[in-house]
Backbone as JSON, one array per atom type, in Angstrom:
{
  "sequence": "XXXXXXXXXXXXXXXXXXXXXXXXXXXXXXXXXXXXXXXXXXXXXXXXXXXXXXXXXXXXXXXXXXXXXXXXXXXXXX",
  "N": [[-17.76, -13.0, 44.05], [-16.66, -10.85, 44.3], [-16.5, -9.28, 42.53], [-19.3, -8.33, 42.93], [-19.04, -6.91, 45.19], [-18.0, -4.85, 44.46], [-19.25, -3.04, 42.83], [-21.41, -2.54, 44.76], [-22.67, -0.44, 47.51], [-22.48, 0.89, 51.23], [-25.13, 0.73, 52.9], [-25.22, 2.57, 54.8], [-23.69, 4.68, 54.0], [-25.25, 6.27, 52.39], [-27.85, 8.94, 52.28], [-31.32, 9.41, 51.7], [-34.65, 10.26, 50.31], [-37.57, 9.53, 51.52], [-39.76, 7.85, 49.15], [-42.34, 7.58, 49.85], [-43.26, 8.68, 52.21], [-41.92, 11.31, 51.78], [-40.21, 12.05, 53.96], [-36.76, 12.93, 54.46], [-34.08, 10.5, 55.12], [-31.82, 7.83, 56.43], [-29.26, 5.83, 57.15], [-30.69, 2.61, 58.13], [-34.28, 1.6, 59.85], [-37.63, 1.72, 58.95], [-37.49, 2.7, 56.18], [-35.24, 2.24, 55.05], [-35.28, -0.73, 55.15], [-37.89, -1.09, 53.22], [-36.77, 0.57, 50.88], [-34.83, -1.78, 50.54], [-36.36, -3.94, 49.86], [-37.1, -3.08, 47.45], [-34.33, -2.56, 45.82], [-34.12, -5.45, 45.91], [-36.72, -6.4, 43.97], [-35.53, -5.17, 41.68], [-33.05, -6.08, 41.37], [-34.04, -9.38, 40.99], [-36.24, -9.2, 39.13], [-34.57, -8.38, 36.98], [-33.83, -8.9, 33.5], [-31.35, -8.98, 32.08], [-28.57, -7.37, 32.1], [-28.8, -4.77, 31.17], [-31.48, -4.25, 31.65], [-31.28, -4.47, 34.45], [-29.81, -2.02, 35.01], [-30.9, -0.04, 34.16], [-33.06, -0.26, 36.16], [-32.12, 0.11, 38.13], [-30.99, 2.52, 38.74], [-33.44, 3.8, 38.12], [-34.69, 3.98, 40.49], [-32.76, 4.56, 42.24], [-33.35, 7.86, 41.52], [-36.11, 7.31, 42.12], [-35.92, 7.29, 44.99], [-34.28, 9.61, 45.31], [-31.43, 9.84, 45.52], [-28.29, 10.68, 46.01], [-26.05, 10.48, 43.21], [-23.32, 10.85, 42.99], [-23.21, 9.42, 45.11], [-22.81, 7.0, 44.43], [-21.3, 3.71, 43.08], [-20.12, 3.45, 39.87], [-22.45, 2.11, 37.6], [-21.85, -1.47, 36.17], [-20.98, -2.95, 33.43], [-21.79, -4.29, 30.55], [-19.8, -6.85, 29.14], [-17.25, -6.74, 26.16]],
  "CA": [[-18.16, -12.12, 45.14], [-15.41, -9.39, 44.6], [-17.87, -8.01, 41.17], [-20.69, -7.56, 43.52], [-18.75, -6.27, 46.24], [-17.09, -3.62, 43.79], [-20.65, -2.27, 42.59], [-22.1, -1.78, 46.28], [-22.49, 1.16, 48.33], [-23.47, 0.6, 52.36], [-26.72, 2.01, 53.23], [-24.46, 3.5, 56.22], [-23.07, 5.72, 53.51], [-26.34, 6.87, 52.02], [-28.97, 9.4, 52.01], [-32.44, 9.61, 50.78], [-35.87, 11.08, 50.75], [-38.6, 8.02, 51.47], [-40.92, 8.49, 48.37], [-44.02, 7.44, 50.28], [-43.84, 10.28, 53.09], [-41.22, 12.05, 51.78], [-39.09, 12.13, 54.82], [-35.28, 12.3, 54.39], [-33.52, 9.24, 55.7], [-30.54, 7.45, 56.13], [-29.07, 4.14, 57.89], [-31.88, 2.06, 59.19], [-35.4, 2.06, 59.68], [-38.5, 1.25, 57.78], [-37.54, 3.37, 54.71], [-34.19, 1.05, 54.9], [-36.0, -1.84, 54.5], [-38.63, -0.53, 51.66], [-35.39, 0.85, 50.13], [-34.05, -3.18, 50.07], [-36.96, -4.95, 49.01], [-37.18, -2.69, 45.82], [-33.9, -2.91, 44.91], [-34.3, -6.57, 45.81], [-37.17, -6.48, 43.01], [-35.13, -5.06, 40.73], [-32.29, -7.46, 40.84], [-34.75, -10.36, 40.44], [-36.37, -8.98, 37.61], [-33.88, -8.35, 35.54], [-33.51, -9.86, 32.75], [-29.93, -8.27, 31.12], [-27.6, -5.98, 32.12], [-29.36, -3.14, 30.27], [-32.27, -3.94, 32.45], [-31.01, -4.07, 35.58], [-28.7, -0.28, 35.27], [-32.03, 1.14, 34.06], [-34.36, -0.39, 37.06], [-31.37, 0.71, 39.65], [-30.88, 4.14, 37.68], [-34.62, 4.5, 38.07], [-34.95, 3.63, 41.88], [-31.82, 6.02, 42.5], [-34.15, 8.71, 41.44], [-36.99, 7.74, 43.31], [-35.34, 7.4, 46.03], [-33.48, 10.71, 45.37], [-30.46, 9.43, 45.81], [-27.56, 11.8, 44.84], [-25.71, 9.72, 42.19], [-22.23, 10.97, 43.22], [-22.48, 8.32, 46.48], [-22.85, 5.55, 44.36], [-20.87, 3.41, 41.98], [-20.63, 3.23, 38.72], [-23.01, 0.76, 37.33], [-21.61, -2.6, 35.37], [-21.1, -2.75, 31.94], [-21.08, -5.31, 29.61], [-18.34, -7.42, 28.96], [-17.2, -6.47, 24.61]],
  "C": [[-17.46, -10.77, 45.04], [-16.52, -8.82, 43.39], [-18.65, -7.78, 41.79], [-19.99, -6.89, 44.23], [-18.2, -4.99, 45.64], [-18.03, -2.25, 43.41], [-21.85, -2.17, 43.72], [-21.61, -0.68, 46.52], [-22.96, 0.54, 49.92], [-24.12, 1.59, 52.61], [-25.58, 3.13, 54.64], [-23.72, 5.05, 55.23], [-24.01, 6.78, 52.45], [-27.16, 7.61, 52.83], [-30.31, 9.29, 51.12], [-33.4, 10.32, 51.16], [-36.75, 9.63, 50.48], [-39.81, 8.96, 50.09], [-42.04, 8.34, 48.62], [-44.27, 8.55, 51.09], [-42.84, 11.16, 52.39], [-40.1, 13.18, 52.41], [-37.84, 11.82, 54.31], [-34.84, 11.41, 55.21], [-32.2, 8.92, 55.73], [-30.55, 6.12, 56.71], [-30.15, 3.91, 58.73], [-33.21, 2.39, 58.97], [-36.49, 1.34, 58.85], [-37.87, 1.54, 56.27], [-36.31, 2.4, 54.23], [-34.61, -0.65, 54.37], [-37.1, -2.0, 53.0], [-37.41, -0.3, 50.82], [-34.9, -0.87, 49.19], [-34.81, -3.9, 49.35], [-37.22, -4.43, 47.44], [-36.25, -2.97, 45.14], [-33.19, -4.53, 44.65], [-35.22, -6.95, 44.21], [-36.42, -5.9, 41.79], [-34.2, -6.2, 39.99], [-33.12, -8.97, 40.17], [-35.46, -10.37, 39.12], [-35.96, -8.72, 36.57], [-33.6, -9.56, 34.62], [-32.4, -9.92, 32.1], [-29.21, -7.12, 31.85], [-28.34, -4.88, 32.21], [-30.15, -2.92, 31.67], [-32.42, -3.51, 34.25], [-30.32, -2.42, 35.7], [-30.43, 0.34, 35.32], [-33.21, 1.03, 35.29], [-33.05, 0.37, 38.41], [-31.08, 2.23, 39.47], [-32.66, 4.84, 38.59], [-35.34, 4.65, 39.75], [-34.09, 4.67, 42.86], [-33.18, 7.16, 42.87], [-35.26, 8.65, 41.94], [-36.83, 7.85, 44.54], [-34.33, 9.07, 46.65], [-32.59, 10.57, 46.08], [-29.41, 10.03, 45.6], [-26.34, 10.47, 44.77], [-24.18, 9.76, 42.18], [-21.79, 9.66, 44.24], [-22.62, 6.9, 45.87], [-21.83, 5.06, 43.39], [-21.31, 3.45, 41.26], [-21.37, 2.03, 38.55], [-22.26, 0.12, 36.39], [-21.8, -2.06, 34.18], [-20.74, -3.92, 31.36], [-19.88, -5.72, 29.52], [-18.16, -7.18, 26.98], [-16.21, -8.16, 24.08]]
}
């Protein structure tokens, strides 16, 4: 639980722009929930590492997320 908890952010500490209306947002709301179930779909679909940075990478950006409020993403173990 402490590795997930290390690579969160709380939505309370985010911004975004909803990419369906393109309202800015923040804690709460519909766009809060759309927000979760995507990067609900991401987690589930990953299949690797790789895949998951690049589907949460890519959700960032639709979400226009600025990339400073979040952690770093995971990295392989060598």
């Amino acid at each position: 639980m402490s590795e997930i908890q290390r690579f969160r952010t709380k939505t309370s500490e985010l911004t975004w722009v909803n990419p369906i209306d393109g309202v800015p947002g923040g804690h709460g709301g519909n766009a809060s929930g759309a927000f979760h179930n995507e990067l609900k779909a991401v987690i589930d679909n990953s299949k690797s590492l790789n895949e998951f940075n690049k589907g949460v990478t890519a959700l960032r950006d639709r979400w226009k997320i600025d990339p400073s409020l979040l952690p770093e993403l995971p990295r392989g173990r060598n």
